[in-house]
PyMOL commands that place a pseudoatom at each C-alpha (Angstrom):
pseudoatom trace, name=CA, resn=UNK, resi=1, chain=A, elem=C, hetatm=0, pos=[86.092, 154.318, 104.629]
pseudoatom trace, name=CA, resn=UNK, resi=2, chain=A, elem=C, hetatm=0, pos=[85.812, 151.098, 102.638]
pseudoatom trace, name=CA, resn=UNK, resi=3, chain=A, elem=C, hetatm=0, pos=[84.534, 149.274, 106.191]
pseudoatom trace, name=CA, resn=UNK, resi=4, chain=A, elem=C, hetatm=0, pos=[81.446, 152.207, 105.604]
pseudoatom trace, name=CA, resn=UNK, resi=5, chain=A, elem=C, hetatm=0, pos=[81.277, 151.315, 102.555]
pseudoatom trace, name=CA, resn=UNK, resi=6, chain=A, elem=C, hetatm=0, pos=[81.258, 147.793, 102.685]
pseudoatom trace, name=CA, resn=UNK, resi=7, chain=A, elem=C, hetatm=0, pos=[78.799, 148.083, 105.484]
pseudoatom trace, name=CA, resn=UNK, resi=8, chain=A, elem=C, hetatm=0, pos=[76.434, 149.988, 103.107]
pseudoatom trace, name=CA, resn=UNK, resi=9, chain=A, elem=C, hetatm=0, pos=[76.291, 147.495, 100.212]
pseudoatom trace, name=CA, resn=UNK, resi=10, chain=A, elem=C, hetatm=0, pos=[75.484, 144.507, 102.614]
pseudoatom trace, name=CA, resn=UNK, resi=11, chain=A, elem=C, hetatm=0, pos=[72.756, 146.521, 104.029]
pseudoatom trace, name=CA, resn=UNK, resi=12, chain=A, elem=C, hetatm=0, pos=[71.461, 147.444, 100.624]
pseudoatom trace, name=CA, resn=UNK, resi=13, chain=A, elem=C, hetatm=0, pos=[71.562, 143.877, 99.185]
pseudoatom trace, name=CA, resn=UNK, resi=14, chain=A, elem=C, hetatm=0, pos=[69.627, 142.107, 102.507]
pseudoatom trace, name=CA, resn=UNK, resi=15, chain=A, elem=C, hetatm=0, pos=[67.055, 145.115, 102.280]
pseudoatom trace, name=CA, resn=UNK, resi=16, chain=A, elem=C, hetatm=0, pos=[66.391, 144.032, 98.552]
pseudoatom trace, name=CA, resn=UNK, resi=17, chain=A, elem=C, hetatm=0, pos=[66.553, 140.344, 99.376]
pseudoatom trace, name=CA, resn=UNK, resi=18, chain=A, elem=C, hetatm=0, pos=[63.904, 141.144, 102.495]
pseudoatom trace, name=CA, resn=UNK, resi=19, chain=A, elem=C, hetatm=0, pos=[61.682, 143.170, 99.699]
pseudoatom trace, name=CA, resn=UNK, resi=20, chain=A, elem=C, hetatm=0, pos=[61.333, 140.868, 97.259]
pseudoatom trace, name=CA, resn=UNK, resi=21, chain=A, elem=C, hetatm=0, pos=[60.707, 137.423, 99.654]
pseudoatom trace, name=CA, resn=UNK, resi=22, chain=A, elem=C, hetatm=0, pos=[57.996, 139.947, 100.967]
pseudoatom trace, name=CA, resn=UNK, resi=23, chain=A, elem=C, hetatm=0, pos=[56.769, 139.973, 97.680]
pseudoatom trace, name=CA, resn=UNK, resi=24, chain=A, elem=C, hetatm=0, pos=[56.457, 136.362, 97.003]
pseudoatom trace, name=CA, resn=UNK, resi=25, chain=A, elem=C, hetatm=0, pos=[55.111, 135.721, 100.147]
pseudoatom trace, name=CA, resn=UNK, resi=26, chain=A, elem=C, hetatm=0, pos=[52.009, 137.917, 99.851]
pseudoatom trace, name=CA, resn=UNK, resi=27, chain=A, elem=C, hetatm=0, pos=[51.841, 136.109, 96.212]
pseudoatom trace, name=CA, resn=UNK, resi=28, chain=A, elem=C, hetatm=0, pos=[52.065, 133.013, 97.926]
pseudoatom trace, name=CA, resn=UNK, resi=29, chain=A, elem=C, hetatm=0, pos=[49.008, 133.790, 100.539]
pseudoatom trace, name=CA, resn=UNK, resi=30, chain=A, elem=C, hetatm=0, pos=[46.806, 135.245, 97.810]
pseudoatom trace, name=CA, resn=UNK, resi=31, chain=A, elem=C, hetatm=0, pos=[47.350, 132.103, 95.936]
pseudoatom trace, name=CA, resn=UNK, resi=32, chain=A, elem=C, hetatm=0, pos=[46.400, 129.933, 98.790]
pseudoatom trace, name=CA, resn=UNK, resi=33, chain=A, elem=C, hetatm=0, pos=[43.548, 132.024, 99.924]
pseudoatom trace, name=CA, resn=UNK, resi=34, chain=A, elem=C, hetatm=0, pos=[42.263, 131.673, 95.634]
pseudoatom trace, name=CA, resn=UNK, resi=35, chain=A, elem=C, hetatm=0, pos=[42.400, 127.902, 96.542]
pseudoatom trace, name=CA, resn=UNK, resi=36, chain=A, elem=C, hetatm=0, pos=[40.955, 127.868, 99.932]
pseudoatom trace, name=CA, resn=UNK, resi=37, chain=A, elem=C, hetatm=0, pos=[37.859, 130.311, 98.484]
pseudoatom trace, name=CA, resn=UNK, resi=38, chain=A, elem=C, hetatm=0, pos=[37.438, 127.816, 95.149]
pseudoatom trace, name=CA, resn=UNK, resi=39, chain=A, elem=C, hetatm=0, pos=[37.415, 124.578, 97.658]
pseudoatom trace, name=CA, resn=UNK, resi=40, chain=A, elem=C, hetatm=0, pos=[35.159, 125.890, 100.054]
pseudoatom trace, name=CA, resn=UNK, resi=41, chain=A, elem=C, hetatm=0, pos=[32.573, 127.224, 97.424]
pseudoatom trace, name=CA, resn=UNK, resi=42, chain=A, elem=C, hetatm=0, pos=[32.868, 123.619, 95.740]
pseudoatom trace, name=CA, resn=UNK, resi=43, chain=A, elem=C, hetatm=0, pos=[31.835, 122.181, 98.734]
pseudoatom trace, name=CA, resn=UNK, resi=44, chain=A, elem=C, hetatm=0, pos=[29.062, 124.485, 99.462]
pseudoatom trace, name=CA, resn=UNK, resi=45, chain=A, elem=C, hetatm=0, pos=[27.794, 123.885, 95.890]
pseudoatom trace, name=CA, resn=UNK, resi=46, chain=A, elem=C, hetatm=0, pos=[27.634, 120.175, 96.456]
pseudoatom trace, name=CA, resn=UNK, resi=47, chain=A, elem=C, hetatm=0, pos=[25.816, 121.089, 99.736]
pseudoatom trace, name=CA, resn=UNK, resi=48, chain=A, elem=C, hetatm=0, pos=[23.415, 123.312, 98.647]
pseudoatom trace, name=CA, resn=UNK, resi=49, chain=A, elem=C, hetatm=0, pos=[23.110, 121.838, 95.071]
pseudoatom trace, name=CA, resn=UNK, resi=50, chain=A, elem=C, hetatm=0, pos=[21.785, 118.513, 97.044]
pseudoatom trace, name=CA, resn=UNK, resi=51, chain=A, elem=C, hetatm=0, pos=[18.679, 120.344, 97.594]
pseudoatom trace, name=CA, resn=UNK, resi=52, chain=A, elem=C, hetatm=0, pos=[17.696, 121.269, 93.897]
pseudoatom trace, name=CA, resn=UNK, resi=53, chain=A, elem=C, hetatm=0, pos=[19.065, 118.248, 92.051]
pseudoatom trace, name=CA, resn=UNK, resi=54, chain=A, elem=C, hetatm=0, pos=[22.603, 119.592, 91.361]
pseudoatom trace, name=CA, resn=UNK, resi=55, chain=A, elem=C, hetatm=0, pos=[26.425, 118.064, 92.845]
pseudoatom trace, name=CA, resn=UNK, resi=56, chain=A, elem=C, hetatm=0, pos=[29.547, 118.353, 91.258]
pseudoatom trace, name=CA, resn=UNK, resi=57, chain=A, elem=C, hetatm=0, pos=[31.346, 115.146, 91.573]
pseudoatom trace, name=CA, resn=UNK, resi=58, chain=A, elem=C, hetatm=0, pos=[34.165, 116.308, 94.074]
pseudoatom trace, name=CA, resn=UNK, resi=59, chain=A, elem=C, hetatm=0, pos=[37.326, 114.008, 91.988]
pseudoatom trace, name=CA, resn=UNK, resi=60, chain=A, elem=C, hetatm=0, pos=[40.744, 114.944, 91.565]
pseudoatom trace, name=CA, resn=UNK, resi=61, chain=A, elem=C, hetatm=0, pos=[39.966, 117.235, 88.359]
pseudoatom trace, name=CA, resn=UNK, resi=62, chain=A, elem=C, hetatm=0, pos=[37.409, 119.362, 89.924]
pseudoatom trace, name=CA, resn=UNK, resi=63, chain=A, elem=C, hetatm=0, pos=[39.540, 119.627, 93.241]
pseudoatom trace, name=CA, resn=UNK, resi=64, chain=A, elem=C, hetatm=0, pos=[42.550, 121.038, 90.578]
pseudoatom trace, name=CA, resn=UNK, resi=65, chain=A, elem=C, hetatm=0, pos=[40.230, 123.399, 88.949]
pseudoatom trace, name=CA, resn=UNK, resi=66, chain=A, elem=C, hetatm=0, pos=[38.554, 124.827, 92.151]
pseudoatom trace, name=CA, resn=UNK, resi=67, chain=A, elem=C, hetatm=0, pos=[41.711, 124.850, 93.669]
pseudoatom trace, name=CA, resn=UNK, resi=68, chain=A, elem=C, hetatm=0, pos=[43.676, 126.655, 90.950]
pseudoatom trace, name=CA, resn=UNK, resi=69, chain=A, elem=C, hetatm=0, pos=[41.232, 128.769, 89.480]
pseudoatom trace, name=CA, resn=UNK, resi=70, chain=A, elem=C, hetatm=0, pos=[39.498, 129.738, 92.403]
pseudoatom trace, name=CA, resn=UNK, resi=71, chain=A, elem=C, hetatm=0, pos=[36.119, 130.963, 92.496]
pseudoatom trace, name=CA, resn=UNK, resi=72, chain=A, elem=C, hetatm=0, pos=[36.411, 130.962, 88.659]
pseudoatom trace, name=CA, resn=UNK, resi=73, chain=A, elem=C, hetatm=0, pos=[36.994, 127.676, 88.375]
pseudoatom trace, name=CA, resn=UNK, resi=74, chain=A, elem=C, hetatm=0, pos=[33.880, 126.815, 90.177]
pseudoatom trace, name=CA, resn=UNK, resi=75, chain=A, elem=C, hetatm=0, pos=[31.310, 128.847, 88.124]
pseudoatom trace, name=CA, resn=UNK, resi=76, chain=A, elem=C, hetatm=0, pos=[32.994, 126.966, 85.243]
pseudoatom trace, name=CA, resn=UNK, resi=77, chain=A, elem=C, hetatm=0, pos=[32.021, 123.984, 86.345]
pseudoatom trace, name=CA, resn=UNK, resi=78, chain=A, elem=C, hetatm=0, pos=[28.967, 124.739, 87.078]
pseudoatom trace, name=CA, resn=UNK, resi=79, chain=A, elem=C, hetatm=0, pos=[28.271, 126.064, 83.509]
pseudoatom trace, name=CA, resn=UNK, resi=80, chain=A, elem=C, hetatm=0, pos=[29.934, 122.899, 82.363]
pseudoatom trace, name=CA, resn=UNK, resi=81, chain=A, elem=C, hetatm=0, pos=[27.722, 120.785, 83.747]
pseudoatom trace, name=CA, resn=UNK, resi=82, chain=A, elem=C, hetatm=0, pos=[25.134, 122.449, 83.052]
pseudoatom trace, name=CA, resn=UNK, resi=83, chain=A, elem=C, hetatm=0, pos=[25.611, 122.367, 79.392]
pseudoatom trace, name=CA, resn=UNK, resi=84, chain=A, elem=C, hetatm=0, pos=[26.664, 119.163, 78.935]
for i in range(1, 84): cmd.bond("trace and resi %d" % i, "trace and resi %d" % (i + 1))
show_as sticks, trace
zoom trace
């Protein structure tokens, strides 16, 4: 009986341990697909900005932002530079 038991608990704990690395892993892809989207859209800003007068310098403070903030992060510094 405590074999059963035993048996039960380990399968409990690795079914918890499986959830929650599950978790973090489809945290993990949305975060990298938020900085994939904000680096591509910085790039296609600088590309299609070329055309009417406006780039972003591409540096490592604007990489940061687009890459952390996302598509966010972008429009910011758009309005940024537009205002200043």
């Amino acid at each position: 009986m405590g074999i059963i038991i035993s048996f039960l608990l380990v399968v409990l704990v690795l079914f918890f341990i499986v959830r929650s690395f599950s978790r973090s892993f489809r945290f993990i892809k949305v975060v990298v697909l938020n900085c994939m989207l904000g680096l591509v859209l910085l790039i296609s800003v600088n590309f299609i900005g070329t055309y009417y007068g406006f780039t972003l310098g591409i540096n490592v403070i604007t990489v940061i932002i687009a890459g952390f903030c996302g598509i966010p992060g972008v429009i910011f510094l758009m309005v940024f530079k537009l205002f200043l």
